[in-house]
Structure formats: structure tokens, C-alpha cells
N, C-alpha and C positions, 0 to 999 in steps of 0.2 A: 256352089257345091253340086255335085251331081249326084244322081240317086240311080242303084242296080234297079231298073225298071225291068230288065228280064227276068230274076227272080222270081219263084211260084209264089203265088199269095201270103201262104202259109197259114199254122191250124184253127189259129185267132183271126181270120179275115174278116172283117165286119161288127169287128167289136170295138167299141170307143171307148177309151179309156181318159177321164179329168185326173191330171198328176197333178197335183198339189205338192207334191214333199218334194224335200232337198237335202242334200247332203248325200247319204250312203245309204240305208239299209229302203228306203221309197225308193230312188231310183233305181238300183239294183232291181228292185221288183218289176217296176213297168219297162226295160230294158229288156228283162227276158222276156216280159208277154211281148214287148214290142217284137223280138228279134222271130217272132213264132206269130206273126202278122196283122197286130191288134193296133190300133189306131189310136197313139198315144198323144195327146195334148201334152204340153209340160206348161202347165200356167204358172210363170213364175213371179215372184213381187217386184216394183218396182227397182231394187238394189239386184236382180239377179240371185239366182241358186248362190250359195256365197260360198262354195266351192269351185267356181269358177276362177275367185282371187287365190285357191290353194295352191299355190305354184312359190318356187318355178317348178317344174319348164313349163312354160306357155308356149300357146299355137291362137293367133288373131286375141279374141278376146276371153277363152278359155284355157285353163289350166290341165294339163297332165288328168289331173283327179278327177275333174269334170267328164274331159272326155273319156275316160274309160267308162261309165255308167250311163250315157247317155246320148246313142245311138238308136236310129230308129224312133224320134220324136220331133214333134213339132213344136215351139216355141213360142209361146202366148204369154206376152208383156203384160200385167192387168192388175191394178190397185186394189186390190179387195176389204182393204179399210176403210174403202170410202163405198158408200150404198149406190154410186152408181155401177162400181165395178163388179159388186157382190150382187146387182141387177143383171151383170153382162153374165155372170157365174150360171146362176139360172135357167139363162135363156138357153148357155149350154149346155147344162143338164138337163136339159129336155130332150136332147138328140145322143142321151150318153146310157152306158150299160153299169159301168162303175166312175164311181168317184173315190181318190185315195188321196190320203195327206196324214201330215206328221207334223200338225199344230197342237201345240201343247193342250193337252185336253181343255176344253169349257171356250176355247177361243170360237171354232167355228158357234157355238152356242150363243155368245154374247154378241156376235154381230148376225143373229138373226138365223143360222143356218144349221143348227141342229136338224140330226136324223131323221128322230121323232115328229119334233116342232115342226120343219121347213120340208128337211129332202124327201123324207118317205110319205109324209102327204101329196106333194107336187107327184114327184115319180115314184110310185108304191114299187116299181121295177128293178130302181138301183140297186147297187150293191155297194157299200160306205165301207172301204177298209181305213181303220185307224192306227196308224202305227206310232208308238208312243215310248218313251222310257220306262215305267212302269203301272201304266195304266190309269184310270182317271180318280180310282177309290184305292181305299187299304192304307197303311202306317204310311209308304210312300208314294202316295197317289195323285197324281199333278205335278210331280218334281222332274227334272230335267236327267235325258242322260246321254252321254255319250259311250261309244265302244268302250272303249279303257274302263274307263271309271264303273261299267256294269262290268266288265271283265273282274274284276276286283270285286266287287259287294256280292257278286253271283256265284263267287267260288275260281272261277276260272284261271284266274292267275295263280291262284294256291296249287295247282297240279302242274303248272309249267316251271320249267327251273330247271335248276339242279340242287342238292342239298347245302351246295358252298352259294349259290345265288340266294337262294330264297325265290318267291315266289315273281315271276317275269312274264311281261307281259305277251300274247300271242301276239308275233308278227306280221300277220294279215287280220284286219281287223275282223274276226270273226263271227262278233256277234251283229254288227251291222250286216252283214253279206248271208250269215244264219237267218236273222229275223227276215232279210227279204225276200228269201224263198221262200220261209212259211208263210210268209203274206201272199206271196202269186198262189201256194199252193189251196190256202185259204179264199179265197179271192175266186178260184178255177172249182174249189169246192161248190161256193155258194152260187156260180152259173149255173154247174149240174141240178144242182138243186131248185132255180127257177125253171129251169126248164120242166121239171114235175108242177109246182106250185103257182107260178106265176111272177112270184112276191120273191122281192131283194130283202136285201137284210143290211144287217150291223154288224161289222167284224171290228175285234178288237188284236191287233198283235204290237208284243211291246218287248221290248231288246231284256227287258228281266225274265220273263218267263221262256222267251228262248236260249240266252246261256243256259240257264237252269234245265233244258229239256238235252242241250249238248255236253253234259256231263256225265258221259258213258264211256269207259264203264265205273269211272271212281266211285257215280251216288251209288250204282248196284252194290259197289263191294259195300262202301260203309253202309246202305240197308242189312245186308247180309253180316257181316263180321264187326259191327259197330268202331272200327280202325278208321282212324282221320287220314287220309291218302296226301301225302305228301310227294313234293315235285322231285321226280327221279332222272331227271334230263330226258336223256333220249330211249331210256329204257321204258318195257313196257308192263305194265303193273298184273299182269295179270297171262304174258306168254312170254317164254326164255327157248333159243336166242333172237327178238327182239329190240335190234339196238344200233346205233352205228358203230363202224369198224373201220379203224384204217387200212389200209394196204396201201406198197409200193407207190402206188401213184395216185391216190387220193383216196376222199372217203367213199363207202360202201353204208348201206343200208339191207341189214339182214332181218326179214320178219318171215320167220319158222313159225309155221303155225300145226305140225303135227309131226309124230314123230317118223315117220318116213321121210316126210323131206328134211328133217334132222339129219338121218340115214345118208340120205343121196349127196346133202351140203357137206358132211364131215370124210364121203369117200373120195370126192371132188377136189377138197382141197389137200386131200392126203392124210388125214386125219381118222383112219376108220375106229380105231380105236375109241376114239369118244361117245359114236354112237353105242357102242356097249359096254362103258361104265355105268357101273348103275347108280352113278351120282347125275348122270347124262339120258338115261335110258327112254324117263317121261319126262313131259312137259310138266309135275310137280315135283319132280327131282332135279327139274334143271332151275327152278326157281328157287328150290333152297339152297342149290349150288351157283345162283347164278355169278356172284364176285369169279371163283374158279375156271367156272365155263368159260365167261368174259376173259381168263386171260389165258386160257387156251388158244381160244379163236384167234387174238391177235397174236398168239407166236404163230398160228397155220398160215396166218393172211398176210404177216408183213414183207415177204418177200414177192408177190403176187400183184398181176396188174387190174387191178381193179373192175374195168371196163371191162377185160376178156373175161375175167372170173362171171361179172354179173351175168356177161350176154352167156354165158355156159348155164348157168343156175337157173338163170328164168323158164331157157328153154330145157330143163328136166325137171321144170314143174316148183322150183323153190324160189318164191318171191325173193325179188332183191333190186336193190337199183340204184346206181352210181351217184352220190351224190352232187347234181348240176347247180349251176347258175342260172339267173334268167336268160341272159341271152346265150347260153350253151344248150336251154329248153325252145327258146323261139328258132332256135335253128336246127333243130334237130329234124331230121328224116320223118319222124314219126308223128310228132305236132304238125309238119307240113301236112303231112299225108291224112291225117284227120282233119283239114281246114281248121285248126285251131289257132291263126292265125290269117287276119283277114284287112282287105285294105279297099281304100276305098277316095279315091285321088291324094293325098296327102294324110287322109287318116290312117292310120294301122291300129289293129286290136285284137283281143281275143276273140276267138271263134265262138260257135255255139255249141253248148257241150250238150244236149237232146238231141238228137237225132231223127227224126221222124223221118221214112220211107216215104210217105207219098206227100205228102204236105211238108215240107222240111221249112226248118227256117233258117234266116241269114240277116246279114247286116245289109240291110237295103240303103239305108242313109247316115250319113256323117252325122253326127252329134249336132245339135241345131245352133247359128246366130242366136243373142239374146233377141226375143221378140220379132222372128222372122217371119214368119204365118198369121202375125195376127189377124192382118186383114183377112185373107186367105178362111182362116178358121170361123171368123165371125161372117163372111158371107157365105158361107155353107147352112152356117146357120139360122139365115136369112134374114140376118142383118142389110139393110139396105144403106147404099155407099154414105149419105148423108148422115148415118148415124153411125158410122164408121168415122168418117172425118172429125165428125161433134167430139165422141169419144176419145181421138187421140187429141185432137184441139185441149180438151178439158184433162188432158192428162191421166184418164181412168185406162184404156187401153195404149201403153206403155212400148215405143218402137226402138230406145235409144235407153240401153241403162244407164238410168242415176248409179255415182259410184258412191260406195259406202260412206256415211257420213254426210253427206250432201241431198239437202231437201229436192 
């Protein structure tokens, strides 16, 4: 595999970062510090990230799922259930700035490696982000979670829908890809902060308390109007017009957010009248009319091309935007032209969506072989080759995944 070695550093150069997690919402996290020049380890267990088996489609010995979260990392095979391997742990976190993982709360603890106990005596420097289902204490404190099923307990799915669905669940898993920004963001916190102090910390982020922080604006209304917000499909509970729309050639997505560009949308499609009914006039007149409005709109829009309507509306200032597919979005003019599409000998993926001017980041390296750096990793850390060799001999530093099921 080759790596963009032209590439500028980028804004994390010189920061190491021990990845412990697997699955969605940890990698997602250290993929973005990686993509922005942070020195990611991915130590994974002996059976590999088990998103690697998430296929198909596969590519060598990684799946589809894999590789989209994990790019810009290096690859470290290592048994950590056994005290030799959680000795090799160690030794790298002595040359490290943060450590992150998503073992079920009390696990790093019982093999010796709690915060408290282990990491923040050894290196008072680190920084320990934990990312968890719902955290380690409370009614449900230690218990397992995945996207969906916190989609579901956390409200989330109660607002998606429609009234003949019932409650459905988001399509991108959002609470995994949620929690793991606020863990880089959390994470980027607590650097700023050594760099005053000196002293790392303990961070806690867990897929409950972040659905529950992405429930805006349903929790504001029910604070406010004590009304249980139920799933309204594609309408929006709190602005009219708001909604998808057909026209001639497919769908449309209209989100009117004041009444002028009500104004501009309903002169546009021929429709001026609408803006000066005064069941139309404000944005709470057109939420008690919106059934009405709604089929207004689609007798203005059904003879209309959808596509030219949009590219007219955007550009006089009224949000809107044709409703695409994935690959009618990876090909588009506009995703090219932002690099939001990036490749890198056989691999292809998303771009980086931050942007920094002088320090920018990019996808420097393909998504990693299981356990390709080990040696690599551990003689940086100045492991010497014989205790390299012992290691992979005795099985603690791991070159060749065992497959699920198999000692």
C-alpha cells in the first residue's frame, strides 16, 4: 500500500494517539484526528476489529465498513488478555499523548489498567477517553449498546417516521458517528487544557448521553409546550414549508426558513399568491395551515423540473436541493470540487469535511493490514528486535489474524 507522503503534516502532527476501540463510533474518532495528522496506533485483539468481517463487499481482508473508518492508521496485532501483551500496552504508553477505547466499562480495570490505578500514575500526561454505551454507573451502567437499540431507548427513533410507520429507525447510524465527534471533540478539549496544566485526564463519552444531546429541537419543544413530538416524516416540526416535494422529474427538498424566501419560492414557481394569503403570510400561519400549503406546493411543482427549479432557488437565496442518490452525490461537480472524494491506489472514500488553510488534512494512508506495523510500532518504542521476535513467537504481538472462533 502506498502512502500520500507529499501531503502537509497537518494540525495533529506529533500527537500519538493508542486506539483501542472498534467498531463505529472510536474509530470514527481517531480517523478524523488521524486525517488532520495525529499518529494513530489501532491496537487491535487477536480476532481483529470485527468489523472487518462486516461485508460484503470486501477488499483483501477488510470489509466495506472497516474501510470507510479507518484510514490514516497503523495496525498493531496484541493480546491484551494476557499480562504479557498489557506489558507491551505500557511500554506504549509511555511515548503516547492519549489513549481511547470502548471496552465495556471495569474491563481495562480488572486486567490491571485502570486510570486512576495504572495509566495516570505511570503517565500523569495522558489523556483516557472512554467511550461506552452508557457509561460505567446509573440504572444502566455497564450494559452494552449498540446504534439502534440506543436509537430506540434514547428517543430517537420516536421522531423519525411517519404517522402510518411509527417510529423508524435513522438511516446512517447516527448515534455511533455523533458520539465520535464528541469524543475527538472532547479529547482536543482536554489537550488545550494540558497544555495550561500539565496533567491528562479521564474522559467519559457514551452513545446515551449523546443521542439525548442530538434531540433538537423535539426535547426544546417538549421542555417548552410539554407535547410528546411524534414522527412527522419528512416535515419539520417547528418550520412550514419544510418538507419534501415532488416535481416532474423527481423529488425536491424545500426548507423555507423566513418569510421572504417564502416570497421569492412562491413567485419562482408561479405561485405569488400564496405568499399573501394570510393562512401563508408567517411561518405560524403556515404551520397551522400546513396540510393546505402542502398541497398547494405540489399542484405549483408538479409540472416543473426539478433540478432547474432547485439550481434557480438556491441561487436567489432559498434553500433547496434535489433529492440524490449516493453515487449521483460522489459524482457530482460539487463533491469533486470540494475533495470530498478521495482515493488512494485502490482505496476510494470520503474526503475530509474541516478544512484548515494552512495545515489542512487528507487521507494520507489506506486503511491498515490487520497487524501490519507491529514490528515497526514497537521498535520505535524501543523495543529491541529480540523482544520483538519472543513477542510474536509467544503470540502476545499478533501478525496474522486468528479468525473468529478459532483459539
Amino acid at each position: 500500500m502506498s502512502e500520500q507522503t507529499d501531503q502537509p503534516a497537518g494540525a495533529l502532527a506529533g500527537l500519538r494517539i493508542l486506539d483501542l476501540t472498534r467498531v463505529l463510533g472510536g474509530p470514527y474518532c481517531t480517523q478524523f484526528l488521524g486525517d488532520h495528522g495525529a499518529d494513530i496506533i489501532k491496537i487491535e485483539p487477536p480476532q481483529g476489529d470485527e468489523t472487518r468481517e462486516w461485508g460484503p463487499p470486501f477488499r483483501g481482508d477488510a470489509s466495506s465498513y472497516f474501510v470507510g473508518v479507518n484510514r490514516n492508521k497503523r495496525s498493531v496485532g496484541l493480546d491484551l488478555s494476557r499480562e504479557e501483551g498489557r506489558g507491551v500496552l505500557l511500554r506504549l504508553l509511555d511515548r503516547a499523548d492519549v489513549l481511547i477505547e470502548n471496552f465495556k466499562p471495569g474491563t481495562l480495570e480488572k486486567w490491571g489498567l485502570g486510570y486512576e490505578e495504572t495509566l495516570k500514575p505511570r503517565r500523569p500526561e495522558i489523556v483516557h477517553c472512554r467511550i461506552s454505551g452508557f457509561g460505567a454507573d446509573g440504572p444502566l451502567g455497564g450494559l452494552p449498546g449498540y446504534d439502534a437499540a440506543v436509537q430506540a431507548c434514547a428517543g430517537l427513533m420516536s421522531i423519525n417516521g411517519t404517522p402510518e410507520t411509527g417510529p423508524v429507525r435513522v438511516g446512517t447510524p447516527l448515534v455511533d458517528l455523533g458520539t465520535g465527534l464528541i469524543a475527538a471533540n472532547a479529547i482536543l478539549m482536554a489537550l488545550y487544557e494540558r497544555a495550561r496544566s500539565g496533567h491528562g485526564q479521564f474522559l467519559e463519552v457514551t452513545l446515551y448521553d449523546s443521542a439525548i444531546s442530538l434531540l433538537h429541537p423535539q426535547a426544546a419543544n417538549w421542555f417548552m409546550s410539554g407535547r410528546t413530538p411524534k414522527p412527522i416524516g419528512n416535515a419539520h416540526p417547528n418550520i412550514s414549508p419544510y418538507d419534501q416535494f415532488r416535481t416532474a422529474t423527481g423529488g425536491i427538498f424545500l426548507a423555507v426558513g423566513n418569510d421572504r424566501q417564502f416570497r421569492r419560492f412562491c413567485e419562482e414557481v408561479g405561485a405569488p399568491g400564496l405568499a399573501t394569503d394570510r393562512r401563508f403570510a408567517t411561518n405560524r400561519a403556515r404551520l397551522e395551515h400546513r396540510d393546505v400549503l402542502s398541497a398547494e406546493i405540489t399542484r405549483a411543482l408538479a409540472p416543473l423540473d426539478g433540478e432547474a427549479l432547485c439550481d434557480r432557488l438556491i441561487r436567489l437565496g432559498v434553500p433547496c436541493g434535489p433529492v440524490r442518490d449516493i453515487p449521483s452525490v460522489m459524482a457530482h461537480p460539487h463533491t469533486l470540487h470540494r475533495e470530498m472524494v478521495v482515493e488512494i491506489d485502490d482505496y476510494r472514500g470520503t474526503g475530509v469535511p474541516a478544512k484548515l488553510s494552512r495545515t489542512p488534512g487528507a487521507a494520507r494512508t489506506p486503511p491498515p493490514r490487520y497487524g501490519e506495523h507491529g514490528r515497526a510500532v514497537l521498535a520505535e518504542a524501543g523495543f529491541e528486535i529480540e523482544e520483538i521476535e519472543a513477542l510474536v513467537s509467544g503470540g502476545i504481538l499478533i501478525e496474522a489474524r486468528r479468525k473468529p472462533g478459532r483459539p
